[in-house]
N, C-alpha and C positions, 0 to 999 in steps of 0.2 A: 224054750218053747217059742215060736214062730207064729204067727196071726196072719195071714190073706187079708189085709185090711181092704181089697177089692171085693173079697164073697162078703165081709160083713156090710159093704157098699149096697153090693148085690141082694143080700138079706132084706137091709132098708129099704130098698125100692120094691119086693114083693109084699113088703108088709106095710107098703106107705096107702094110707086112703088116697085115694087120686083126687087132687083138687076139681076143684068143680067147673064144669065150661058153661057157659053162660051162654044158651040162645035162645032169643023170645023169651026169656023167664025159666027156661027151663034147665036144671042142671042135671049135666049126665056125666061120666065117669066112661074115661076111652080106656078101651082094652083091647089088645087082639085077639083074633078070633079063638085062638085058642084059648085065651086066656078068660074071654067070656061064656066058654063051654068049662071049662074047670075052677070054677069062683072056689076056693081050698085055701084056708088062712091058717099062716103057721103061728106058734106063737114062740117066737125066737128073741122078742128084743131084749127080756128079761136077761137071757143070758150073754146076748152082746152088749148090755152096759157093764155085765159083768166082769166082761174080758176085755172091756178096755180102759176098765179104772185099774187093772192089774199094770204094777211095775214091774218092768218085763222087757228083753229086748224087742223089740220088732220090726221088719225088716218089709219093705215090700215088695211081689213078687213082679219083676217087669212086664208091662202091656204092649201090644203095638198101636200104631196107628186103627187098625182095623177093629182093632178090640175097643178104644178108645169111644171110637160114633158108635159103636154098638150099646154101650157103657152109656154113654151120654142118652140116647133115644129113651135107654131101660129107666135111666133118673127121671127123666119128663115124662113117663108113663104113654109116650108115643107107641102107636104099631109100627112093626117091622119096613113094614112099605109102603111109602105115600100114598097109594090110592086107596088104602084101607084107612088111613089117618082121612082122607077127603071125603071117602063113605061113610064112616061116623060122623063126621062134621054134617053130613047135606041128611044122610037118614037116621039118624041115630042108631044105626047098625052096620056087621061087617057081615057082608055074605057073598057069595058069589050071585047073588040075583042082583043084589046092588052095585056087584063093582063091575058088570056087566053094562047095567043101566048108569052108571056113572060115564061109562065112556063112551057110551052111545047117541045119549040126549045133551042136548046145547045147552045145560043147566051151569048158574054161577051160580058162587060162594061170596060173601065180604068178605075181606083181606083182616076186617076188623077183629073177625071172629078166630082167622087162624094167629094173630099178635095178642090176644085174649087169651088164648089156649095156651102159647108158651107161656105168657108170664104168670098164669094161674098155676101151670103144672110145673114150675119151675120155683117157686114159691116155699113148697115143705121140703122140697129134697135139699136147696140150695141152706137152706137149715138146719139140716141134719148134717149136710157136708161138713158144711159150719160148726156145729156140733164134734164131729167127729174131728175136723182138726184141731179144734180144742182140746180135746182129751185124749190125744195121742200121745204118748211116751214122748220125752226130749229127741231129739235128734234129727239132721235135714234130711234123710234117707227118709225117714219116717214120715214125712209130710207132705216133701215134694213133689208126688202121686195126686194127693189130694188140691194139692194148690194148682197143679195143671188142669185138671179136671173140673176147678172151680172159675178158672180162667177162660178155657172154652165156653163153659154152660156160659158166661157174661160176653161171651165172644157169638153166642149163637140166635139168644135173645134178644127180640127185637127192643130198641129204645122205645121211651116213650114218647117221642113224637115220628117216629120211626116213618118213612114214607112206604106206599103198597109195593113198591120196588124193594125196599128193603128190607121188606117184610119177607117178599115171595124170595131172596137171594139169601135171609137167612134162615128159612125153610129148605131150600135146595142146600145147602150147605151141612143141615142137621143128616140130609141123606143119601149125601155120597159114602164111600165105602170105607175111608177113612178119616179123621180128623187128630192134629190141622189138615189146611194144606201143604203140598212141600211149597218152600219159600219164594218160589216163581211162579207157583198158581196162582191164578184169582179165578173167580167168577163174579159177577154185577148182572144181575137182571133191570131190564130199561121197559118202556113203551115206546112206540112210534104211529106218530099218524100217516096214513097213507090212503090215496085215492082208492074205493072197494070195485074191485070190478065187477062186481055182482050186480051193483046199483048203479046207477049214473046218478053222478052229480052230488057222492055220496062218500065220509069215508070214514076208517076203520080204525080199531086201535089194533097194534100188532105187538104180542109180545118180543122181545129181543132179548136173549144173552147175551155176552162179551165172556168167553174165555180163554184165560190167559194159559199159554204149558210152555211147560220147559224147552220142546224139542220139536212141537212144531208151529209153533209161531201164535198169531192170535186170531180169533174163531169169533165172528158175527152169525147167530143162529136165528132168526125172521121166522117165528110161528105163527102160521095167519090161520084162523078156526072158520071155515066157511059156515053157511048156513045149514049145509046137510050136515053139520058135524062130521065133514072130512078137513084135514088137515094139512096143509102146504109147508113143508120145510123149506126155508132157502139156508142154504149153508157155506159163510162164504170164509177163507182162508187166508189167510196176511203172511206172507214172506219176511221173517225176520231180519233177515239179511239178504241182500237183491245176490251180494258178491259169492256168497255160498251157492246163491240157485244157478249162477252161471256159471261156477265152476262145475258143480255140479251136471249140468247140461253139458259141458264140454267133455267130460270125464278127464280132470287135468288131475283129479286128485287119487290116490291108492287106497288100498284097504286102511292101512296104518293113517294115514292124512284126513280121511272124507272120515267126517263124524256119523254115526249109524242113519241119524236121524237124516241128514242131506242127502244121503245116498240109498235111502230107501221110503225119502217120505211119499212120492206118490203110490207106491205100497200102504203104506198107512194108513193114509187116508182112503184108500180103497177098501181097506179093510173097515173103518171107521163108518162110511159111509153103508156098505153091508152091513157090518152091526147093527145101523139103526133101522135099516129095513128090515131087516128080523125080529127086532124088539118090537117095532110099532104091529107086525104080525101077528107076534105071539099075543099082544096087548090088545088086537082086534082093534086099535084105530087104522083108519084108513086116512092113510097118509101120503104125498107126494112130495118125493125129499130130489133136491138140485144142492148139488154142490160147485162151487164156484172157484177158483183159486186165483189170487192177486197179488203180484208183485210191489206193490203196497204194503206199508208198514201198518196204516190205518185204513180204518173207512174215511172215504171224503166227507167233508164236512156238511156239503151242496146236498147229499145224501139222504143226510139225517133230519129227521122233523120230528124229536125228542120231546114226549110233553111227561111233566108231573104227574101222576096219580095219586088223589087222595089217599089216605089210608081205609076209607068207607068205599071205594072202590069195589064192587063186584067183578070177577074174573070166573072164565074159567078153569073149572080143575082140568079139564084135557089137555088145557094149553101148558098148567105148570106141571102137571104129569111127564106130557111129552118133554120139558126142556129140561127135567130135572133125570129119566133116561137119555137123552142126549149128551147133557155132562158127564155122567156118571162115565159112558162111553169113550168118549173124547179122554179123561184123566186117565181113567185105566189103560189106555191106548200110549196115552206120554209116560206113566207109570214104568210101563214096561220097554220102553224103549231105553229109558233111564236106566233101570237095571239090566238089560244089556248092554248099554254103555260101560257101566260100570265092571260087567265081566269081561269086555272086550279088551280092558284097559290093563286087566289082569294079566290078560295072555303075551307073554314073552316076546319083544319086535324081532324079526329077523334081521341079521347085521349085513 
């Protein structure tokens, strides 16, 4: 007999009380929408302690990447997409009148409250994880699942002195589309001050990302939230290599020689760039995105006017909504390029 030690995961998490979040005193319990229209309690644990004090082979059924974040959100009792995790958080509800009005009005959140919510809802499942790899049958096949899985949740959560930066980069991280990343991703969410030109003599704090991809170099993302609650993208591009883009430009290189990504990245990013004008459409913020491209490895230094952010820090959700569709954008973009790479590689050279 064979065990899904994944469904009895999955089990766990529909039958975990949700830890409590804490705001102004009040604790509420997040659920997605669906899930708060079908409040329906099984009662299964009885017989999943049953099945796994049984000595028994069992083997577990391989996950992907994709399956993984989705796995991990269900253990922390998060909703499916961040603006409904933000619309619970600001109204204590998920609807479509709120997540309307979330990205319409210039409202912030503490940062306080979303590093409170993972480590509360991360709390009883990381115990039961716990739990469950204790009482697994001998063998590394049989655990290996579970210890990945427990390595991420500690990879997702913020520390406890955690900065608002690293709060809001290990929130984008819980909602890209897979987890980990592959080994050349990053992402790092920053602040930057900079002069408002709304005001004179006045300035601003501007969200920033940094990320990293495999295949097309590295990505400075500038979200400035104006006062109308319209939105300014600057999106700027770093050439990994100067010598690729000139070869490139000269067309010195052939099908076989030029790597997909050099030979088709201003396609990409053309596409990259439409993606995010379509998303911030469908999402009703109004936004104005500039893409930039630099032969630069880095942004200059001169540039930067990087400040700290407390972790009490108020933001808001427009601005990490928007940058967490941006990412999301950007990877699946190098995703796929990758995995054309890698069919490209397949195909037989001509002699």
């Amino acid at each position: 007999m064979k065990i899904d030690y994944l469904q009895i995961i999955n089990n766990f998490v529909k039958n975990t009380k949700t830890s409590s979040v804490a705001a102004e005193g009040i604790n509420e319990t997040i659920k997605t929408a669906s899930e708060a229209k079908n409040m329906q309690q099984t009662n299964t644990s009885a017989s999943q302690n049953t099945v796994l004090n049984q000595n028994i082979d069992v083997r577990f059924n391989a996950i992907n990447r994709m399956e993984q974040a989705k796995l991990i959100k269900e253990l922390l009792n998060l909703p499916k997409d961040i603006e409904e995790l933000f619309s619970f958080l600001m109204y204590k509800n998920i609807s479509a009148e709120t997540l309307e009005t979330l990205l319409k009005q210039n409202q912030k959140l503490n940062t306080a409250l979303i590093k409170q919510t993972l480590e509360e809802n991360s709390k009883e499942s990381l115990n039961k994880l716990l739990k469950l790899f204790q009482q697994a049958p001998g063998g590394t096949q049989n655990t290996e699942q579970i210890k990945e899985i427990l390595t991420l949740l500690s990879q997702v959560i913020p520390k406890k002195d955690a900065s608002a930066q690293e709060i809001l980069t290990n929130l984008t991280l819980l909602y890209l589309p897979w987890l980990p990343l592959s080994e050349k991703q990053d992402i790092e969410i920053r602040f930057e001050k900079r002069e408002s030109k709304e005001e004179e003599e006045s300035e601003q704090t501007v969200l920033v990302i940094y990320i990293t991809t495999i295949n097309l170099g590295r990505f400075k993302i500038s979200i400035i939230l104006n006062k109308d609650c319209s939105v300014k993208i600057e999106i700027e591009c770093f050439e990994t290599e100067k010598a690729d883009c000139e070869l490139r430009l000269k067309g010195r290189l052939d099908r076989h020689e030029t790597p997909l990504r050099a030979s088709n990245q201003a396609e990409y990013l053309e596409k990259i760039l439409k993606g995010i004008n379509e998303q911030t459409r469908k999402d009703k913020i109004n936004a104005k995105t500039e893409l930039f491209i630099s032969q630069q490895k880095e942004p200059s230094e001169e540039s930067k006017r990087e400040v700290i952010i407390s972790p009490a820090k108020d933001v808001s959700p427009v601005l990490v909504i928007t940058a967490q569709k941006i990412t999301k954008i950007i990877l699946e973009t190098d995703e796929k390029i990758s995995l054309l790479e890698r069919r490209q590689e397949m195909v037989p050279k001509e002699n």
